[in-house]
MARRO-77745 format. One record per residue (C-alpha): z, y, x; residue number from 1; residue in one letter; chain. Coordinates in Angstrom, 3 decimals. Layout:
# MARRO-77745
@z=Z&y=Y&x=X&nr=NUM&rest=A&kette=A .
...
END
This chain:
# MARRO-77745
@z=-40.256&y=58.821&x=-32.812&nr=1&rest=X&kette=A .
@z=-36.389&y=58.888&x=-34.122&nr=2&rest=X&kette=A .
@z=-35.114&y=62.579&x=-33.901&nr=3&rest=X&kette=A .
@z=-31.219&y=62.990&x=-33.909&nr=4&rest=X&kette=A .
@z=-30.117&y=64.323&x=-36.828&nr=5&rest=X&kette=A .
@z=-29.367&y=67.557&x=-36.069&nr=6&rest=X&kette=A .
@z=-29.939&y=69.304&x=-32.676&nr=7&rest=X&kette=A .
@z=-27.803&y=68.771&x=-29.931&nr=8&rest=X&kette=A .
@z=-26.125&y=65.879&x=-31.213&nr=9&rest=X&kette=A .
@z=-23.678&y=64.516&x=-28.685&nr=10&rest=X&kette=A .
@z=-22.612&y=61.344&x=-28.480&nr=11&rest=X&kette=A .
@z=-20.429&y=59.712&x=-25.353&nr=12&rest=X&kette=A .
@z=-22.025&y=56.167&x=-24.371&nr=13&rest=X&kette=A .
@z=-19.297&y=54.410&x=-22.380&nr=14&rest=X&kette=A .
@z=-20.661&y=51.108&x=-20.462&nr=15&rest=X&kette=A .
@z=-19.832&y=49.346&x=-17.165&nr=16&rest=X&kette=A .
@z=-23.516&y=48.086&x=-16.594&nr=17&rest=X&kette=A .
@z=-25.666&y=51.042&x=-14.805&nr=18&rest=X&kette=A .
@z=-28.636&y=49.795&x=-16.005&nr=19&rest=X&kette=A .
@z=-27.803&y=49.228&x=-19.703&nr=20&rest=X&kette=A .
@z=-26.104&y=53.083&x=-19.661&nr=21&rest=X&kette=A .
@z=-28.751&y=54.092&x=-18.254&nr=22&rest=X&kette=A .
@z=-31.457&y=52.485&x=-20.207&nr=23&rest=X&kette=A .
@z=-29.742&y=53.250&x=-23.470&nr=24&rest=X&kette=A .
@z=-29.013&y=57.194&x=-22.273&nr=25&rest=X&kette=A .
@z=-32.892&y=57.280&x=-21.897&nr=26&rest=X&kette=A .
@z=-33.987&y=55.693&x=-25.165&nr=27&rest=X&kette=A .
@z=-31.028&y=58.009&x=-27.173&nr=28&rest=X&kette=A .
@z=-32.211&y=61.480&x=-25.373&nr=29&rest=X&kette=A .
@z=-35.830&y=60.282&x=-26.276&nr=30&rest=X&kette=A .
@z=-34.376&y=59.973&x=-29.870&nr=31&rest=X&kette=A .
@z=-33.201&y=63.783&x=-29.429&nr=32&rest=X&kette=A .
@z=-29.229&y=63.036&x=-28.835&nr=33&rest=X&kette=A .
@z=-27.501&y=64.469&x=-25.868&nr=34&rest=X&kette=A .
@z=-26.017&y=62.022&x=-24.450&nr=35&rest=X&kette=A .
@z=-22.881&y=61.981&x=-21.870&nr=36&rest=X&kette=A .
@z=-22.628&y=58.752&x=-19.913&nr=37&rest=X&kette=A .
@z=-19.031&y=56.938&x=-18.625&nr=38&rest=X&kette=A .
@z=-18.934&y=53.895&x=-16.919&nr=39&rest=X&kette=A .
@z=-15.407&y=52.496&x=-18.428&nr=40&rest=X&kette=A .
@z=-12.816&y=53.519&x=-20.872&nr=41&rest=X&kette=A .
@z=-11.019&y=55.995&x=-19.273&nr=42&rest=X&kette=A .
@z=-13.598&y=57.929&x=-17.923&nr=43&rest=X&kette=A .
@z=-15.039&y=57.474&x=-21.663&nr=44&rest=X&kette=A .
@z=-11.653&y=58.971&x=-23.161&nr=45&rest=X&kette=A .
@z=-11.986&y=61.730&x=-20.732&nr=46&rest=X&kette=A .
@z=-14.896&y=63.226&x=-21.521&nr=47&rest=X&kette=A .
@z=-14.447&y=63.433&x=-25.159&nr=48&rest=X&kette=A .
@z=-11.155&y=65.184&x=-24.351&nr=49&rest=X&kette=A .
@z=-13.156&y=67.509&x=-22.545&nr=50&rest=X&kette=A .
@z=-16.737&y=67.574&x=-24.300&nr=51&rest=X&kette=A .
@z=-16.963&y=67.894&x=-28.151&nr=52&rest=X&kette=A .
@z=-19.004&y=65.011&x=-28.915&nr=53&rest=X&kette=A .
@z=-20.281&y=63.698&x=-32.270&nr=54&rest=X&kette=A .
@z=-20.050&y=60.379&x=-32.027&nr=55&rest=X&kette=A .
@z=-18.671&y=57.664&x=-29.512&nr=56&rest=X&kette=A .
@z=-21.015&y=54.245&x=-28.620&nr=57&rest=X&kette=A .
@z=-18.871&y=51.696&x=-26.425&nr=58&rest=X&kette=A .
@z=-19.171&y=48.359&x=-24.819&nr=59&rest=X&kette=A .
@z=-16.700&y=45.277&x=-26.033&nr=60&rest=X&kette=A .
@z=-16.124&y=43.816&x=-22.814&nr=61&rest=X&kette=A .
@z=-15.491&y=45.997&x=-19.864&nr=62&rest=X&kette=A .
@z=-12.978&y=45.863&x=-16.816&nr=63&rest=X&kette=A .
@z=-9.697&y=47.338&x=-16.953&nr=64&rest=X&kette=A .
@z=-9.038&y=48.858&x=-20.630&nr=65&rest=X&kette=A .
@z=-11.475&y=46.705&x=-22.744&nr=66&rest=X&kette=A .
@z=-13.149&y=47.976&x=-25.942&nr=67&rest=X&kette=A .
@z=-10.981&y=46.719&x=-28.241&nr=68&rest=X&kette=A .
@z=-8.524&y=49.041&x=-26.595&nr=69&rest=X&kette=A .
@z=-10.500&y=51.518&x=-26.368&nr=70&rest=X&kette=A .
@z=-11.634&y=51.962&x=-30.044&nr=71&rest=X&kette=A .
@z=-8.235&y=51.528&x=-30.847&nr=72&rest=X&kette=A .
@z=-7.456&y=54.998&x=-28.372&nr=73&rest=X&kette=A .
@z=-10.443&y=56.638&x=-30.005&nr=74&rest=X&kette=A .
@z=-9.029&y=55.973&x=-33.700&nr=75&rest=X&kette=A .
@z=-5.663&y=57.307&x=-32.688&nr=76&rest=X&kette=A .
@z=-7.050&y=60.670&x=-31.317&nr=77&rest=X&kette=A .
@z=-9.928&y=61.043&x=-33.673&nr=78&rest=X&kette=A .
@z=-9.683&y=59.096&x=-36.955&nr=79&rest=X&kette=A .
@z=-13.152&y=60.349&x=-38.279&nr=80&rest=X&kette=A .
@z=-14.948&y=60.260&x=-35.187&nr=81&rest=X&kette=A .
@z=-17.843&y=57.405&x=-35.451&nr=82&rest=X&kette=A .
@z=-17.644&y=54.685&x=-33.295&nr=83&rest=X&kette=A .
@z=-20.314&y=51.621&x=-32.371&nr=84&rest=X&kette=A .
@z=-19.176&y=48.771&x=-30.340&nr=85&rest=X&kette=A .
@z=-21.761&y=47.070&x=-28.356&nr=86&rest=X&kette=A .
@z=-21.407&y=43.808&x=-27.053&nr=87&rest=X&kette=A .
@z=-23.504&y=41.190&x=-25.053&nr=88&rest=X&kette=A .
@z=-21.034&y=38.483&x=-26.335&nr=89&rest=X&kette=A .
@z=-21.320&y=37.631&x=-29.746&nr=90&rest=X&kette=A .
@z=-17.459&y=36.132&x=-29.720&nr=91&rest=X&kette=A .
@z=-14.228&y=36.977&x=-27.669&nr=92&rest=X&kette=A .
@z=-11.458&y=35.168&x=-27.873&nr=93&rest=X&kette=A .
@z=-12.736&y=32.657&x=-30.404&nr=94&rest=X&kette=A .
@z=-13.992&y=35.218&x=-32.686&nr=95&rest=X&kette=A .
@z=-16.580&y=37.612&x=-33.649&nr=96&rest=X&kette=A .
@z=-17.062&y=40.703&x=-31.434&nr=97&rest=X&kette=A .
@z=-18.465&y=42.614&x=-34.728&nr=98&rest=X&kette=A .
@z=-15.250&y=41.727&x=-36.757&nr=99&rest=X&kette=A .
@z=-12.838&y=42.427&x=-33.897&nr=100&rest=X&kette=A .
@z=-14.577&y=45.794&x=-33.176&nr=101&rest=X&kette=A .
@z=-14.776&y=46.442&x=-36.798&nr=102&rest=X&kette=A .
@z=-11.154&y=45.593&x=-38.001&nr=103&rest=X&kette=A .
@z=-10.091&y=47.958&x=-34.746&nr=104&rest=X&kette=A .
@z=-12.259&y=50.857&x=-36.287&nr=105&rest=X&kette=A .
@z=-16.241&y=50.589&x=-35.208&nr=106&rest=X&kette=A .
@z=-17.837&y=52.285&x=-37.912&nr=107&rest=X&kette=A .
@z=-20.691&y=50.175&x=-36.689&nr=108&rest=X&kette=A .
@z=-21.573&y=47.199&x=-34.153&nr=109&rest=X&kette=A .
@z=-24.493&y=45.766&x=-32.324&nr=110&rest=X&kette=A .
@z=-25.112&y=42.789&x=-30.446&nr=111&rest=X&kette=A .
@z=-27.300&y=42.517&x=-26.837&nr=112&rest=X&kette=A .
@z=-29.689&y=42.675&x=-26.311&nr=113&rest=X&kette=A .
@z=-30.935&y=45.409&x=-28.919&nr=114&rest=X&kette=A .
@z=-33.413&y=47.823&x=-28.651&nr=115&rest=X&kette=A .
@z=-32.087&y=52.168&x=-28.538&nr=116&rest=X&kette=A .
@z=-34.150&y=52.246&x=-31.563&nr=117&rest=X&kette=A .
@z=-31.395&y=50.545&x=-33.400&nr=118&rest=X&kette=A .
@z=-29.110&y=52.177&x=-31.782&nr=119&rest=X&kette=A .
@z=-30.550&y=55.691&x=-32.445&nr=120&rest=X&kette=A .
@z=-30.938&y=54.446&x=-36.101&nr=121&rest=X&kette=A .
@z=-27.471&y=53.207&x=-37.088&nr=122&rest=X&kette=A .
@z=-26.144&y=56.462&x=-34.960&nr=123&rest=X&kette=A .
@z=-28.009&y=58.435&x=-37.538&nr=124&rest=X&kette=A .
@z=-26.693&y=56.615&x=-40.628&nr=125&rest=X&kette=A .
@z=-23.576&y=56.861&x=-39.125&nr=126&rest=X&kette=A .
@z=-23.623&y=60.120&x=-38.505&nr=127&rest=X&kette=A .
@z=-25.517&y=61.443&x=-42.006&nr=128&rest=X&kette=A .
@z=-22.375&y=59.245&x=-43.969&nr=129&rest=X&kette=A .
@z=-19.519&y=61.377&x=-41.595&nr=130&rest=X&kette=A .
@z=-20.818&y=64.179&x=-42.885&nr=131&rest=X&kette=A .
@z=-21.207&y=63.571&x=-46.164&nr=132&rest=X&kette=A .
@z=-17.641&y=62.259&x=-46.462&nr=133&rest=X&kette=A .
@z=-16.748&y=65.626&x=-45.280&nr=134&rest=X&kette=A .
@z=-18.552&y=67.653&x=-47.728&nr=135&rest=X&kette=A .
END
């Protein structure tokens, strides 16, 4: 099993589909993350006013503010935050969700359907290189 890399690692998983929020919350606590569902953008920006979290994982295409806007929020308020954009479309507006989300600010990007594995795994990476940059 994946443990996260240190105890109590938060991370915010923002998705409009129930059952992929939910199914992804499951598979990341199993993984050892706490994890703090919201099912769009500003609920998402919300609770990581409110919460400290260590990381941010966020759908591409959602109603109302999309993920593009939303990583672009999230790199405003918290430059060195990581962020993963998810997506089950592998191109918006003509081009690729993982450039998009990465020329916005994703530190990282995966394409549905993936297994929380993955997700667990790149959250670590992600996570391990933050802190390094800090230290």
């Amino acid at each position: 099993m994946i443990e996260a890399m240190a105890a109590r690692t938060r991370v915010c998983l923002v998705d409009d589909d129930i059952f992929v929020r939910d199914a992804l919350a499951l598979g990341l606590s199993d993984a050892g993350f706490e994890v703090l569902t919201a099912p769009g953008a500003a609920a998402g920006f919300d609770l990581v006013q409110r919460e400290n979290v260590d990381a941010i994982v966020t759908d591409m295409n959602m109603p109302g503010t999309d993920g593009s806007e939303f990583i672009c929020e999230l790199r405003a308020a918290w430059p060195y935050l990581p962020i993963v954009a998810i997506s089950g479309a592998i191109h918006l507006q003509g081009r690729s969700t993982c450039e998009i989300a990465t020329e916005l600010g994703a530190d990282g990007t995966l394409i549905k359907p993936f297994r929380a594995r993955q997700l667990a795994d790149l959250l670590n990476t992600l996570l391990r290189d933050s802190e390094a940059s800090r230290n």
